[in-house]
Every structure is written in C-alpha cells, then in structure tokens.
C-alpha positions in Angstrom: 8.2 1.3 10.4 10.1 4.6 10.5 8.8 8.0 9.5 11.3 9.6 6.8 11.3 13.0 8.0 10.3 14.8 11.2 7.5 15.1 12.8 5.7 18.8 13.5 6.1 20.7 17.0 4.0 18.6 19.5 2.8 16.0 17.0 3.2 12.2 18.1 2.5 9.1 16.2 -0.8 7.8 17.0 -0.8 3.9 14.7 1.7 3.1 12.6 1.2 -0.2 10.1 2.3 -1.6 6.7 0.5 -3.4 4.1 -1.2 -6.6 5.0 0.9 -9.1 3.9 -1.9 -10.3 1.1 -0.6 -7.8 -0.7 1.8 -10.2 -1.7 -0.9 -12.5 -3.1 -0.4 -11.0 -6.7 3.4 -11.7 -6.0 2.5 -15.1 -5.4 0.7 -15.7 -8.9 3.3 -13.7 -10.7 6.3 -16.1 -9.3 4.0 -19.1 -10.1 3.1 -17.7 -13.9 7.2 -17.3 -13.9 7.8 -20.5 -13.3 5.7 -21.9 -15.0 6.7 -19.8 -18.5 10.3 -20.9 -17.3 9.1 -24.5 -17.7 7.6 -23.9 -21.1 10.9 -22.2 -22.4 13.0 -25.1 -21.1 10.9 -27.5 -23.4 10.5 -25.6 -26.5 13.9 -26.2 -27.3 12.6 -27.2 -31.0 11.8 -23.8 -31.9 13.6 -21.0 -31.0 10.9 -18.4 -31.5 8.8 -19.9 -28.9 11.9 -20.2 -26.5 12.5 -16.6 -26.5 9.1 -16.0 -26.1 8.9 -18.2 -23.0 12.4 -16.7 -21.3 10.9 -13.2 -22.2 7.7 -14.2 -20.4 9.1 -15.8 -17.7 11.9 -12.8 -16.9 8.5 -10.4 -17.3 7.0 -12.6 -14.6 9.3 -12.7 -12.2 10.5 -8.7 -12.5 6.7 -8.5 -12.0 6.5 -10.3 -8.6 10.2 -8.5 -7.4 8.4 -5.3 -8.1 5.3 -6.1 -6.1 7.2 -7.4 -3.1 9.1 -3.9 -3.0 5.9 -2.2 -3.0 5.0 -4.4 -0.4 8.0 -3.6 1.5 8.2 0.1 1.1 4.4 0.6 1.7 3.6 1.6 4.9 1.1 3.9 6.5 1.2 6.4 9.8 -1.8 8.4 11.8 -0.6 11.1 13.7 -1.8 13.9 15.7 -1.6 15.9 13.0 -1.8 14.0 9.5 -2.4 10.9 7.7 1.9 10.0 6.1 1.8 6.9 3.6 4.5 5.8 1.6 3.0 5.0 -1.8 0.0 7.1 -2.2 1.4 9.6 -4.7 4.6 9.1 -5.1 7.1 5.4 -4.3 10.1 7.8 -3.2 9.3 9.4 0.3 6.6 9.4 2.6 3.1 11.8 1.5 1.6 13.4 4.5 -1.7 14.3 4.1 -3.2 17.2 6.9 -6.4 15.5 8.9 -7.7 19.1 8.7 -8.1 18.9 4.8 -9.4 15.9 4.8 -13.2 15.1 3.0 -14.9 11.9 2.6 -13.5 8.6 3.7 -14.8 5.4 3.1 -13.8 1.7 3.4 -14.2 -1.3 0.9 -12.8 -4.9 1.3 -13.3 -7.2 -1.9 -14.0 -11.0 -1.1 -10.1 -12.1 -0.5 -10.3 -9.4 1.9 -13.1 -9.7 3.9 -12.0 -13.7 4.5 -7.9 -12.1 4.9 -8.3 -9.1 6.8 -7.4 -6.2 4.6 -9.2 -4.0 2.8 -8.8 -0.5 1.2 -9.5 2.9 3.2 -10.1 5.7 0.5 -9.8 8.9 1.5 -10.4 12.6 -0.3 -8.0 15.4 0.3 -8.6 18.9 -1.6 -10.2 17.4 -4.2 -7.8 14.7 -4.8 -8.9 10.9 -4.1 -6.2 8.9 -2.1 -6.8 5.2 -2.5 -4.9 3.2 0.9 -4.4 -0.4 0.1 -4.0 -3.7 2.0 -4.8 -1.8 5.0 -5.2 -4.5 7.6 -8.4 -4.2 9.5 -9.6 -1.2 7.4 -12.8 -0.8 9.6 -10.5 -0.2 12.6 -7.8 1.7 11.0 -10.9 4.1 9.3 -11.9 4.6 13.3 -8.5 5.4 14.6 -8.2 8.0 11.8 -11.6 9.4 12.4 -10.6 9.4 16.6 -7.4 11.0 15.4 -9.3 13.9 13.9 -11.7 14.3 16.9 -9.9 13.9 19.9 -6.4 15.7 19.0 -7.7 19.1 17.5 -6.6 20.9 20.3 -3.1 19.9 19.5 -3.4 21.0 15.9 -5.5 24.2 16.3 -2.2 25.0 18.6 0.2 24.5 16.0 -2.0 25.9 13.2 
C-alpha cells in the first residue's frame, strides 16, 4: 500500500496494512441477494410490475456489493513516526493523517465474526472527533504498535515539532 503524499522531514513508515479481507463479507451477501433478486425477476415474467421490481432490486444489489469491494480496495491504514494516515476515515478521496500527538482515547472492539476472523475495529479520538478504524486485522496488535509508535518515536517528533 502506497502513501498518497509525502511523508514529513525524518518520518518513516512504521506498519502499513489494508482492511482484512472480511470486510468483504457484506460484499459476499450483497452479490448473493443480487442473484438471487436476478432469479426472481427472470421468473416473474407474468407480471411486469414485479419484474422491474426484481431487476431494480437486483441492479441495487450488485452496485451495493461493487461499492463495498472498492471500499475494500481503497481502505488502507499506515502508522508512522509521526501520525496515524487511513484512507477512509473522513473522507474516500485521499489519505487523512491524523497527528499521534493529538491523539485521546483508543480502544479496540471485535464483534463475534471478528473475534473467530481476525479483524476487529480500533477506535480512536482525535481533538474531540471519534475516528472509527475498521477491519483492522489483529486490532489488539495493530492498537500496540500504535501505542509503541507514540512512546518510543517522540524524540523524532518533538524534533520536527
């Protein structure tokens, strides 16, 4: 995963990862929903209201699961000496960097698909502002490297700041 932008004077990238791919899971029941709505529109030929119905459905469906694999494959996240850059935390065009300096409270929470997958979600407050990371993969670890990246490299930032 590459870092849109440049990196500040003596900062280096410390992890870089993308979602886990169980983000896709939702992508999964979308195409399968699609499908079958496609079925049911190919067999309610007798009426014509419930064909466009099921065609409508079914092209909802499966612009639903296209945009949920684009997510997936735009969504990435980077801890560097400096700051926390995710693509997808406020905005889907560019990467949002978020200064380990301002950072507040962080905390991790992994739902039941997540705990048996691997992923979770690392949320984390900035100025006031809750950021929300998901399908981080190993989000206990990842939490840990971030809170490493805030002890261990403050010489480097108190340089630069």
């Amino acid at each position: 995963m590459r870092l849109r932008g440049q990196l500040n004077p003596g900062e280096y990238v410390i992890v870089a990862t993308r979602q886990h791919p169980g983000a896709l899971l939702p992508s999964l029941t979308c195409l399968l929903l699609g499908i079958a709505a496609a079925a049911f529109a190919s067999t309610a030929r007798s009426s014509v209201i419930l064909w466009w119905v099921g065609t409508i459905a079914a092209a909802a469906f499966f612009i639903g699961a296209l945009r949920i694999g684009w997510r997936w494959l735009t969504t990435g996240y980077l801890i560097t000496t400096h700051r926390l850059v995710g693509r997808g935390l406020v905005t889907r065009t560019g990467d949002e960097s978020l200064y380990l300096d301002s950072l507040g409270q962080r905390w991790v929470r992994e739902g039941a698909p997540g705990s048996w997958l691997g992923y979770g979600s690392v949320y984390v407050v900035c100025r006031g502002v809750h950021h929300r990371l998901r399908y981080v993969p190993a989000p206990e670890r990842f939490d840990a490297e971030l809170e490493s990246a805030y002890r261990e490299h403050y010489p480097l930032r108190a340089g630069y700041i």
